[in-house]
C-alpha positions in Angstrom: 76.6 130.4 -18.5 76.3 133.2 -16.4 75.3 131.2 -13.9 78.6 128.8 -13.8 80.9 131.1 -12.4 78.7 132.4 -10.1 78.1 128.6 -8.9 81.5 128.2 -8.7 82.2 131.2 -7.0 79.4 129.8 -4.5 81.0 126.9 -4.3 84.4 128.5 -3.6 83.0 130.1 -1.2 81.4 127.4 0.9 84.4 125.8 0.4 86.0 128.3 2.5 83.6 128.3 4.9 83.6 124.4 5.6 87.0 124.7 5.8 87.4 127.7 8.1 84.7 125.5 10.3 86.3 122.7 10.1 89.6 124.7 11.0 87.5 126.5 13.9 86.1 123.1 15.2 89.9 121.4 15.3 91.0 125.1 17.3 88.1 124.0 20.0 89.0 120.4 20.0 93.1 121.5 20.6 92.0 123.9 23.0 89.5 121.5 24.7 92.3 118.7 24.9 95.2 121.8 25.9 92.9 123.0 29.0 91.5 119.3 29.9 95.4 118.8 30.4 96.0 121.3 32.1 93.4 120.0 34.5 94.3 117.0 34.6 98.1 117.9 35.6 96.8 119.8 38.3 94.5 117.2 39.8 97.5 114.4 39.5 100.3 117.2 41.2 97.6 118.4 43.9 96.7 114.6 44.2 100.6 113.2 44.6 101.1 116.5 46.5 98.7 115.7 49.7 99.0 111.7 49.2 103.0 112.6 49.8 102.3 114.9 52.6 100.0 112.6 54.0 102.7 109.5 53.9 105.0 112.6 55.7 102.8 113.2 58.3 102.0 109.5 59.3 105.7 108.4 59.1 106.5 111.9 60.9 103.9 110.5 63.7 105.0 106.9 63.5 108.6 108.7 64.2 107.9 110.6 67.0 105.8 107.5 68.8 109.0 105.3 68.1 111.0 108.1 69.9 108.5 108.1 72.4 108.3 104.4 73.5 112.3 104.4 73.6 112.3 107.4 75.6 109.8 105.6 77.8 111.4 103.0 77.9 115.0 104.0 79.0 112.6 106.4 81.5 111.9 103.0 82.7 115.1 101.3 82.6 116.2 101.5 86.3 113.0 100.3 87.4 112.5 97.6 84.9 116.2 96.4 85.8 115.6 96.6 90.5 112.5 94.7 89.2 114.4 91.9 87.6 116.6 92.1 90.7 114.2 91.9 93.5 112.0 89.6 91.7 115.5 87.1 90.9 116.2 87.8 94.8 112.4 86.5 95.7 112.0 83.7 93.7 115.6 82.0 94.5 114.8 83.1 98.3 111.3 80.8 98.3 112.7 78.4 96.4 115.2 78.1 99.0 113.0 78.1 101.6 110.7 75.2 100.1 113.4 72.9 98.9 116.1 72.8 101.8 113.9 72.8 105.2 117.4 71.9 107.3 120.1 73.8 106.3 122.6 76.4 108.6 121.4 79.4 106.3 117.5 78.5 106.7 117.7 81.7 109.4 119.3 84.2 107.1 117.1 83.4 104.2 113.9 83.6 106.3 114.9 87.1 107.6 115.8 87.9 103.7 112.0 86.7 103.0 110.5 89.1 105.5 112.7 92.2 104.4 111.7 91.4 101.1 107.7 90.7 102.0 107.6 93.8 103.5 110.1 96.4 102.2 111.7 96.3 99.2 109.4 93.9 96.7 106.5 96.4 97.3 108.2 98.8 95.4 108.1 96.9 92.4 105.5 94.5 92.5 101.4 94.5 91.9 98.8 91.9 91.4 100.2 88.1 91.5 103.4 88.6 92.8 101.7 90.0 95.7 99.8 87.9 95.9 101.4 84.4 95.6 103.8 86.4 98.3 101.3 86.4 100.4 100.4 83.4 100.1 104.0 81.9 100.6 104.1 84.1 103.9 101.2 82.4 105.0 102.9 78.9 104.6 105.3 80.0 106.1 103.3 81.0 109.3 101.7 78.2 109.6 104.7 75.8 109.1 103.5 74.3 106.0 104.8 70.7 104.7 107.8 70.6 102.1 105.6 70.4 99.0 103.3 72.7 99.4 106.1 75.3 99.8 107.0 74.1 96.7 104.0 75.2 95.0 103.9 78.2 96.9 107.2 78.9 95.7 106.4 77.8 92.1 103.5 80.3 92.2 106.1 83.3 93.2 108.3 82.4 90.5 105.6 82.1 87.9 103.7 85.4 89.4 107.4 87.0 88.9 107.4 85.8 85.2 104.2 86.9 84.2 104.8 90.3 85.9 108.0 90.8 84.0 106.4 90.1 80.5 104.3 92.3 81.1 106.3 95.2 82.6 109.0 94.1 79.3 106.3 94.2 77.0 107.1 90.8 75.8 104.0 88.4 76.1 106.5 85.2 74.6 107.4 85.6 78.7 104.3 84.3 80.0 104.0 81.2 82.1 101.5 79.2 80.4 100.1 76.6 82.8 
């Protein structure tokens, strides 16, 4: 019988034991989870940290680049606006020219032609509208019949158009042939 108590006390004492383990085990586990959290708030605050910096930095850009273009653009302004002018003044001055052959201001719109052709347009213009100038100046030279001014003057007006969408930035503009 001597035995029984000491048993039990054994038994008591493994008791204590598993239980202190077991209470050691859930201490890891808490600690485990407390510490996994902890670096898990980090990662999410250093990850929504830099992914909001990064939306900063691109809207910051996309800001200044807005800032730019419309700086660049009313930079532009006076030139955009004597190239609408001159190109207006050159396209109704060959479409004169190719649609009334007989008129009392034939004279003064020839003479505007030439100050255009070699002054003022050449300021502003580049590529076709040169170009289908050139061409109109040389059907001009060569007294060229009715219709084919015409064209020639079409080919100003359309070289004028396709200029100025492009200078504007706005490709809805464009002659389409």
């Amino acid at each position: 019988m001597e035995d029984q108590p000491k048993k039990d006390i054994e038994n008591q004492r493994l008791e204590l034991e598993w239980a202190r383990l077991k209470h050691d085990r859930q201490d890891t586990i808490f600690r485990s989870l407390a510490i996994l959290g902890a670096i898990a708030t980090f990662a999410w605050t250093s990850l929504t940290y830099f992914d909001t910096a990064k939306r900063e930095r691109a809207k910051e850009a996309d800001d200044k680049a807005k800032a730019t273009a419309a700086q660049r653009l009313a930079a532009m302004q006076p030139f955009l606006e004597r190239q609408l002018r001159l190109f207006e003044d050159a396209t109704q001055t060959t479409a004169y020219l190719a649609t009334i052959p007989e008129s009392t201001n034939r004279a003064v719109k020839l003479e505007r032609f030439w100050q255009l052709y070699w002054g003022e347009l050449a300021l502003v213009e580049h590529g076709k509208v040169e170009e289908a100038m050139v061409q109109f100046g040389k059907g001009l030279r060569k007294n060229a019949a009715q219709a084919d001014l015409e064209q020639l003057a079409l080919r100003v007006t359309y070289a004028c158009r396709d200029e100025l969408a492009e200078s504007w930035r706005e490709p809805s503009w464009r002659h389409s042939p």
